[in-house]
TIMI-2910 file (N, C-alpha, C, CB; in pm, 1 decimal, decimal comma, always signed):
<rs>
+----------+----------+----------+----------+----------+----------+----------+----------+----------+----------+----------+----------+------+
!      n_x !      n_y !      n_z !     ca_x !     ca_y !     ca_z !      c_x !      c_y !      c_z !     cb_x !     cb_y !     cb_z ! resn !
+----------+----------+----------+----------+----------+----------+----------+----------+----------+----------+----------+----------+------+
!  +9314,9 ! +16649,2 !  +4028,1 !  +9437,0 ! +16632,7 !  +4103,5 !  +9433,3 ! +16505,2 !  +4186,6 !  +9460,3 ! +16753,0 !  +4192,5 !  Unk !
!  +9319,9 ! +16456,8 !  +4226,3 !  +9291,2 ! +16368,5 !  +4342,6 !  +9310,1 ! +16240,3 !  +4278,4 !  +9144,9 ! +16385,6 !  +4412,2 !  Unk !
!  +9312,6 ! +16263,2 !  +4126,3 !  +9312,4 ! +16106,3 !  +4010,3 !  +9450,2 ! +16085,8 !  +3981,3 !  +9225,1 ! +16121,5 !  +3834,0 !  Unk !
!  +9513,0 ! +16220,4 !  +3991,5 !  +9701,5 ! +16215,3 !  +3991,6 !  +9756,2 ! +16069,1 !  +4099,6 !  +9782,1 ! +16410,0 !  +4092,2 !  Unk !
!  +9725,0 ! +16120,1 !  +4204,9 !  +9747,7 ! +16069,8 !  +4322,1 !  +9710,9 ! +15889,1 !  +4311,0 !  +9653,9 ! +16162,7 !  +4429,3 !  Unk !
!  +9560,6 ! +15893,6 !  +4263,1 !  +9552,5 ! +15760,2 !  +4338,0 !  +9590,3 ! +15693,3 !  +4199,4 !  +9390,4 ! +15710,6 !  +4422,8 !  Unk !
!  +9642,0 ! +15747,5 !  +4039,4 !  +9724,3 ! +15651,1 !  +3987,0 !  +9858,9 ! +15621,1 !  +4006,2 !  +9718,2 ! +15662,9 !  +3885,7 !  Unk !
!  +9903,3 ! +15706,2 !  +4106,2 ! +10046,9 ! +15707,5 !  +4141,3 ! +10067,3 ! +15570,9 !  +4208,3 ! +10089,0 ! +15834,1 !  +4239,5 !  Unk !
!  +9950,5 ! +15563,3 !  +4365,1 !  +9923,7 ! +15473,5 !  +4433,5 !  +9886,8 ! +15366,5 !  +4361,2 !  +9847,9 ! +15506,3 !  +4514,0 !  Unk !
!  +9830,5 ! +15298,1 !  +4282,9 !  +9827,0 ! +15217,4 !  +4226,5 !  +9917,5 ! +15183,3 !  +4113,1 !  +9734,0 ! +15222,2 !  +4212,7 !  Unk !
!  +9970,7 ! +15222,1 !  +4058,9 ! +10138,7 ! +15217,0 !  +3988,4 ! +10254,2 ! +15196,1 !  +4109,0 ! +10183,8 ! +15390,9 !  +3900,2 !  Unk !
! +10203,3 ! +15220,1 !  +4191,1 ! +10336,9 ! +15195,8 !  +4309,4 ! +10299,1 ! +15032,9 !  +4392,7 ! +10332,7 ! +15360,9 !  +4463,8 !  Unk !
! +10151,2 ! +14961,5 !  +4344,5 ! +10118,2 ! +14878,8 !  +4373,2 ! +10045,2 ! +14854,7 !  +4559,5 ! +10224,5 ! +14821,2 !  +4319,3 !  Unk !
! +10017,4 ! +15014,3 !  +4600,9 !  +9981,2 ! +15030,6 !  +4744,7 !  +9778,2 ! +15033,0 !  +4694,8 ! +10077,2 ! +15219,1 !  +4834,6 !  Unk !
!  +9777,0 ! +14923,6 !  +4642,5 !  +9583,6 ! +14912,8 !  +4682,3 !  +9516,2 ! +14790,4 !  +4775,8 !  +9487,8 ! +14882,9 !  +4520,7 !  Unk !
!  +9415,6 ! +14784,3 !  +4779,2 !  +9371,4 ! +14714,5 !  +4869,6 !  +9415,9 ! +14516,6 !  +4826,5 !  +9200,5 ! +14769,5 !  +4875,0 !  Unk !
!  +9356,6 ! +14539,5 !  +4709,9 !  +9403,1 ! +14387,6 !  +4671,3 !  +9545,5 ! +14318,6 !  +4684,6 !  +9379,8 ! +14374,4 !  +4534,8 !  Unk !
!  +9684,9 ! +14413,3 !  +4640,0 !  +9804,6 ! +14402,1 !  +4672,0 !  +9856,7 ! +14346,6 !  +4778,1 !  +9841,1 ! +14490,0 !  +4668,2 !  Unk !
!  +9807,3 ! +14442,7 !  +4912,4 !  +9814,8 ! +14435,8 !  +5005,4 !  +9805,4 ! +14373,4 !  +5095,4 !  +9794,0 ! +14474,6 !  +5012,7 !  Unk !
!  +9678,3 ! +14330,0 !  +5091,7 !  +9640,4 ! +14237,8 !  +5144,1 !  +9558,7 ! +14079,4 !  +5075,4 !  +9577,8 ! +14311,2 !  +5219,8 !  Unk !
!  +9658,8 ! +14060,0 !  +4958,7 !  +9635,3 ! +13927,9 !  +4870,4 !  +9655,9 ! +13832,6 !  +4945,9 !  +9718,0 ! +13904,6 !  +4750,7 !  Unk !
!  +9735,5 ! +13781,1 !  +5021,9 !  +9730,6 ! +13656,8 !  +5083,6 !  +9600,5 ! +13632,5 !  +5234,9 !  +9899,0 ! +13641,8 !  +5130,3 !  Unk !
!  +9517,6 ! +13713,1 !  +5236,1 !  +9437,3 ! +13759,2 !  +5303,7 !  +9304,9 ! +13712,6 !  +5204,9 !  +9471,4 ! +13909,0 !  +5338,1 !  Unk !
!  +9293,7 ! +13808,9 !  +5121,5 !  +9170,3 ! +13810,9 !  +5028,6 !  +9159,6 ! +13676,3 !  +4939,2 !  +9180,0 ! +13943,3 !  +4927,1 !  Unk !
!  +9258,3 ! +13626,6 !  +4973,7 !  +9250,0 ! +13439,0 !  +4844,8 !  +9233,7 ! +13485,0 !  +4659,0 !  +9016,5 ! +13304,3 !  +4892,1 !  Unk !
!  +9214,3 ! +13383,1 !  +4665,4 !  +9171,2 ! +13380,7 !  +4497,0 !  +9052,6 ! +13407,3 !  +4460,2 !  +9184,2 ! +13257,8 !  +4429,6 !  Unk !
!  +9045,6 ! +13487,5 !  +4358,8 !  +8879,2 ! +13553,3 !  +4266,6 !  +8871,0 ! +13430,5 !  +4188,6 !  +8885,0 ! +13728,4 !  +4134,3 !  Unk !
!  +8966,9 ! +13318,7 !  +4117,3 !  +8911,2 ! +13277,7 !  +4065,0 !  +8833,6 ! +13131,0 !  +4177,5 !  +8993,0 ! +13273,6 !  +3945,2 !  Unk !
!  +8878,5 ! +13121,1 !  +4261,2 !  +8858,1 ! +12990,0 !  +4328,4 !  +8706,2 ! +13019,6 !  +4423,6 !  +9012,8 ! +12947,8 !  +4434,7 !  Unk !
!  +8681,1 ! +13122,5 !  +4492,7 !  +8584,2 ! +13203,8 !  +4575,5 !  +8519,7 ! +13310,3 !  +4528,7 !  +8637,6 ! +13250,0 !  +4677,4 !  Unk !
!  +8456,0 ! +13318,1 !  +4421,7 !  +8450,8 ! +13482,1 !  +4367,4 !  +8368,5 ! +13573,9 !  +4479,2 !  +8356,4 ! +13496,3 !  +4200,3 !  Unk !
!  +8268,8 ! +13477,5 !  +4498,2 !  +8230,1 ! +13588,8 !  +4600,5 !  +8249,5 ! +13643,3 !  +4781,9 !  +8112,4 ! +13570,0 !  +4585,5 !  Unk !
!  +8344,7 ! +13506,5 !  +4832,7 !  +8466,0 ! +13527,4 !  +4907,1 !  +8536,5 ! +13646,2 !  +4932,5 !  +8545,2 ! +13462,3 !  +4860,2 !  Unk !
!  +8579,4 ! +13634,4 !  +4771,2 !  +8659,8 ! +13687,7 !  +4771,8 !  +8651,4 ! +13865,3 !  +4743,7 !  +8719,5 ! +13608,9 !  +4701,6 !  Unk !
!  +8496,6 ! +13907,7 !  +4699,1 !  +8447,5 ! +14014,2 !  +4637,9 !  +8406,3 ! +14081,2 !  +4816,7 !  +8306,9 ! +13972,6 !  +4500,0 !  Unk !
!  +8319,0 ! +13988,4 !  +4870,0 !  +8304,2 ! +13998,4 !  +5016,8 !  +8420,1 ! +14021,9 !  +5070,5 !  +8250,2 ! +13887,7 !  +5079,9 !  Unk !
!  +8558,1 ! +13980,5 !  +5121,3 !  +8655,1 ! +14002,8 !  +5188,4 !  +8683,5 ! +14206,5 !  +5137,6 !  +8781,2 ! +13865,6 !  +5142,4 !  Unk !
!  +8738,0 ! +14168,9 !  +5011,5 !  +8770,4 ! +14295,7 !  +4980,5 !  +8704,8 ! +14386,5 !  +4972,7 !  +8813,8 ! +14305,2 !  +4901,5 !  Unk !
!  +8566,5 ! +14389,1 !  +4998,3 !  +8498,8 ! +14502,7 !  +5035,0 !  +8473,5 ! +14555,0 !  +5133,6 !  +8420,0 ! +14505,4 !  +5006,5 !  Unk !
!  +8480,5 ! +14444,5 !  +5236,3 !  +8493,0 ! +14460,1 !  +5364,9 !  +8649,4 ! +14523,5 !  +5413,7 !  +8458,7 ! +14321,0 !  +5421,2 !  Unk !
!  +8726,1 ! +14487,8 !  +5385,0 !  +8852,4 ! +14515,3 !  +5415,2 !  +8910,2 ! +14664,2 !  +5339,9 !  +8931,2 ! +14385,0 !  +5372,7 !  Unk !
!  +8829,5 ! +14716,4 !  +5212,5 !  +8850,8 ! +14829,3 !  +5178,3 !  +8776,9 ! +14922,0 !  +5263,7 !  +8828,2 ! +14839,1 !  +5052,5 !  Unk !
!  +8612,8 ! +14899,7 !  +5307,2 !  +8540,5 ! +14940,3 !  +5400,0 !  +8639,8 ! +15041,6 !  +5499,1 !  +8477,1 ! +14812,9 !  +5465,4 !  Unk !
!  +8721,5 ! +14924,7 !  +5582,5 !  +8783,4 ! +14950,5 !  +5667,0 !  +8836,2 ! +15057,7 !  +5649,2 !  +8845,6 ! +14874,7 !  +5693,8 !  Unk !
!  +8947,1 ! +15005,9 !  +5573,7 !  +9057,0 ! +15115,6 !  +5532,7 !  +9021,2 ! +15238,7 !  +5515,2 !  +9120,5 ! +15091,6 !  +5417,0 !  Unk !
!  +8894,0 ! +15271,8 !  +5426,3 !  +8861,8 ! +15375,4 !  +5418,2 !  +8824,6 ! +15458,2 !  +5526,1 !  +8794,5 ! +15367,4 !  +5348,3 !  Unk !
!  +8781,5 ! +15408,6 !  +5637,4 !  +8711,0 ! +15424,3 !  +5730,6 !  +8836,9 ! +15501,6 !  +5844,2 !  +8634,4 ! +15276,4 !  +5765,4 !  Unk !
!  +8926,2 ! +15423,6 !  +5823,2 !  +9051,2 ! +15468,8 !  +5926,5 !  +9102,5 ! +15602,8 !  +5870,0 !  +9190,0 ! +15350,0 !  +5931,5 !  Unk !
!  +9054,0 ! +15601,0 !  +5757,1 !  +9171,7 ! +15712,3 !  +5666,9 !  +9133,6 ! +15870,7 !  +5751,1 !  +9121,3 ! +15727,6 !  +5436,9 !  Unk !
!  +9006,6 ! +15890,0 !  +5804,9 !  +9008,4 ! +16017,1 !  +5907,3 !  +9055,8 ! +16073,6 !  +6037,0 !  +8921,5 ! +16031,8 !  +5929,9 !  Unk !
!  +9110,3 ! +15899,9 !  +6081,1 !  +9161,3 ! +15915,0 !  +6208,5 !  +9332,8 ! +15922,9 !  +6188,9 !  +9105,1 ! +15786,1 !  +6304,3 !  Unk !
!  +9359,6 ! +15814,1 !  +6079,8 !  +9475,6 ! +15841,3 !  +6040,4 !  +9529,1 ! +15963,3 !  +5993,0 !  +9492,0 ! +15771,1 !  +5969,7 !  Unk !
!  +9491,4 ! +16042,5 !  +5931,7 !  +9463,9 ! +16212,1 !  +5918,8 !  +9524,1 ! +16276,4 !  +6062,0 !  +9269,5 ! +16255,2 !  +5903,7 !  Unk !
!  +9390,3 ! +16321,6 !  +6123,8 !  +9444,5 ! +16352,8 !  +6256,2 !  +9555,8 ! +16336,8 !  +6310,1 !  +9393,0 ! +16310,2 !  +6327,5 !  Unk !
!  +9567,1 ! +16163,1 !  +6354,7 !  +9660,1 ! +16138,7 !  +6438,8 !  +9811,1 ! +16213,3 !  +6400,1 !  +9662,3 ! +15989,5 !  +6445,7 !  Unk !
!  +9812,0 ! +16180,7 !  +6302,5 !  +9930,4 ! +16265,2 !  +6164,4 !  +9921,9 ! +16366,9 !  +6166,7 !  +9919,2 ! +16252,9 !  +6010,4 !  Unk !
!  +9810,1 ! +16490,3 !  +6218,1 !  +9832,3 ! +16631,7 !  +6203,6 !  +9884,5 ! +16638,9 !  +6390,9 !  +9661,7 ! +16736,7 !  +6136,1 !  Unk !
!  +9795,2 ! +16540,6 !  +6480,2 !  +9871,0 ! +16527,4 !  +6624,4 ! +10048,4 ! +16573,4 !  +6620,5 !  +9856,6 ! +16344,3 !  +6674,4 !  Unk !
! +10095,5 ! +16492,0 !  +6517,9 ! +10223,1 ! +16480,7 !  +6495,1 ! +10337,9 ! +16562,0 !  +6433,0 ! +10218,6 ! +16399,3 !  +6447,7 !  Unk !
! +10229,6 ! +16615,1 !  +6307,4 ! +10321,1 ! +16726,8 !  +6233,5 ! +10275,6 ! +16883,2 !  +6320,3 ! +10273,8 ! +16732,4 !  +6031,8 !  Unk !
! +10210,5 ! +16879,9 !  +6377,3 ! +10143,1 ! +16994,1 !  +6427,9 ! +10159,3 ! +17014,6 !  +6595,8 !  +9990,4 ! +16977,1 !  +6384,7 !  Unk !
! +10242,8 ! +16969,0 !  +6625,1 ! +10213,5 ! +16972,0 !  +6816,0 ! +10193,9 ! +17125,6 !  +6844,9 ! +10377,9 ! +16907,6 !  +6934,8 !  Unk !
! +10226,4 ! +17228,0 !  +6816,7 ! +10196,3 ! +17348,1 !  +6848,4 ! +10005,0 ! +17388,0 !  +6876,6 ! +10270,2 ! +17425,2 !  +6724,3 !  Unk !
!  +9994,2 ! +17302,4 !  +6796,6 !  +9775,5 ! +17315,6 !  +6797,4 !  +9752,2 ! +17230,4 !  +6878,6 !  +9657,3 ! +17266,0 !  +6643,7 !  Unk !
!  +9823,7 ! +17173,5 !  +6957,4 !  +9743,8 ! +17099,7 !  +7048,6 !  +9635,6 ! +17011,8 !  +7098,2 !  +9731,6 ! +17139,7 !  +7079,3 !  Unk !
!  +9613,1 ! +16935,0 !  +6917,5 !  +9516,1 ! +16904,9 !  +6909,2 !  +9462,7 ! +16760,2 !  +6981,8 !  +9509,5 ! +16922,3 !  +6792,7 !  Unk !
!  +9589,5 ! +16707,8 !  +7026,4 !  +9545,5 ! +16563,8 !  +7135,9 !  +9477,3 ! +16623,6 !  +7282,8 !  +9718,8 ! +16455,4 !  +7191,3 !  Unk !
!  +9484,0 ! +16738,9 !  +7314,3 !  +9409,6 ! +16799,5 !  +7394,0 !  +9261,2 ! +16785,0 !  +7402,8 !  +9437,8 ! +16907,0 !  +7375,9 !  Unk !
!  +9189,1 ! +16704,2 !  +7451,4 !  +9074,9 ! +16746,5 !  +7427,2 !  +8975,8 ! +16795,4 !  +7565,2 !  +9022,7 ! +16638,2 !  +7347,1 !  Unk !
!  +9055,7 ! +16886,6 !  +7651,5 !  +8952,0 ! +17016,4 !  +7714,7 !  +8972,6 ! +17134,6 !  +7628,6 !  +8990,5 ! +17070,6 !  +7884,3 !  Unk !
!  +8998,1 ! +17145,6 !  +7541,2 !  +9019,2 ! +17249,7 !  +7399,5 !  +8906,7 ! +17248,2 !  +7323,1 !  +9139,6 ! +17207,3 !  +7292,2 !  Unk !
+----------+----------+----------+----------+----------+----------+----------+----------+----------+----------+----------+----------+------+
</rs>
């Protein structure tokens, strides 16, 4: 199910390289620039994706109270 999804995301053109291409330069001009940037910069992304979670259940969820934290 989880492979549904991320070919959707990538058919919809939302991946790391897309995104942030004028950022990451050219593979053919820097290859390893450019292999370095985007790994670093996927790093990231990935990295946010738990807080971004949360903050988003903060939001759909105010009844749980979960920005509370003496809970």
């Amino acid at each position: 199910m989880l492979r549904v999804h991320a070919n959707e995301f990538r058919s919809a053109g939302l991946t790391v390289q897309n995104l942030f291409s004028s950022w990451l330069g050219s593979e053919d001009v820097g290859f390893i620039q450019y292999h370095v940037r985007r790994t670093s910069i996927t790093l990231l992304v990935h990295s946010a994706l738990p807080l971004g979670y949360y903050l988003g259940m903060c939001i759909a969820a105010p009844e749980k109270n979960l920005g509370s934290i003496h809970q």
